[in-house]
ZAMARGU-4260 file (C-alpha; in steps of 0.2 Angstrom, whole numbers, plus 5000, padded with zeros to 4 digits):
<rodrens>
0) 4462/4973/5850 | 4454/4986/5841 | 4436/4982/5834 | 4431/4991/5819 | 4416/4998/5812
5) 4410/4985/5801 | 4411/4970/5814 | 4402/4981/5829 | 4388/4981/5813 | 4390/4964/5809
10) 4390/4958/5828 | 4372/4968/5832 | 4363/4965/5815 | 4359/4948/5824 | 4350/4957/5838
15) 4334/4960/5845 | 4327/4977/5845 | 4324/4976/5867 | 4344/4973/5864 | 4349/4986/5852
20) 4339/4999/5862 | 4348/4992/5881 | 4364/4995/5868 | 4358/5013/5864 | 4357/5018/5880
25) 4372/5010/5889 | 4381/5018/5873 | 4372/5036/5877 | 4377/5035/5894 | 4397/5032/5892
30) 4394/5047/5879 | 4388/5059/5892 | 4400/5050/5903 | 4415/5057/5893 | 4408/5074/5890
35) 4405/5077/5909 | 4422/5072/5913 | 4430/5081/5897 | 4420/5098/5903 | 4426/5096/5922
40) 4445/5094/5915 | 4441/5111/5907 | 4435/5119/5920 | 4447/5113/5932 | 4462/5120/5919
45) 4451/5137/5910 | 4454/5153/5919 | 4447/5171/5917 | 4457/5179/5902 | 4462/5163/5892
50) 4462/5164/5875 | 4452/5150/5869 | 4442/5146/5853 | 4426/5137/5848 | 4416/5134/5833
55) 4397/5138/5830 | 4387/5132/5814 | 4407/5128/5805 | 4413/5146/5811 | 4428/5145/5821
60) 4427/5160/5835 | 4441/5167/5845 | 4441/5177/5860 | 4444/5179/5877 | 4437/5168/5892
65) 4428/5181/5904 | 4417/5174/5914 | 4417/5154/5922 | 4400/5149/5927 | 4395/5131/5931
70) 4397/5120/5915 | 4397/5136/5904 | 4410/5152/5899 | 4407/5168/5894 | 4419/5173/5880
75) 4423/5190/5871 | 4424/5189/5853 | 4424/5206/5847 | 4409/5216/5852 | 4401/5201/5858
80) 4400/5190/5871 | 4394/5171/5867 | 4389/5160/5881 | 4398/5143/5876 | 4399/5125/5887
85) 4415/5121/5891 | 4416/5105/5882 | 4416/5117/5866 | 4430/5126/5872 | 4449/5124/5865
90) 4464/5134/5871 | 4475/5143/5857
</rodrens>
């Protein structure tokens, strides 16, 4: 069953504000959650001289990965080398 929008509204305009903020973080936490594991799955597949492309300020960027550090790439666009997290990332 898939709960939309509008009843997850419905549902907590009848809450308390100690509830809605235990809600905020349990929601922030399973947020971080996915990025952490979605950043690893990255890592774990990225390799020096992928081709991969992320976007900065609405400008999609493409280059070359050269460089793997912990939970950022370094990647060569052009003359330039932009230091990106992994969750950014996408292959072409």
């Amino acid at each position: 069953m898939k709960i939309t929008h509008s009843q997850i509204i419905n549902s907590t305009s009848g809450m308390t504000m100690q509830e809605l903020l235990k809600l905020n973080s349990e929601l922030v936490s399973i947020i971080k959650h996915r990025q952490r594991m979605e950043s690893k799955d990255m890592k774990s597949s990225l390799s020096v001289g992928d081709n991969v492309w992320f976007e900065n300020r609405g400008v999609r960027h493409t280059g070359v990965v050269t460089k793997i550090m912990r939970t950022k790439a370094i990647v060569k666009v052009g003359f330039t080398n932009w230091k990106t997290p992994m969750s950014n990332l996408q292959f072409v």
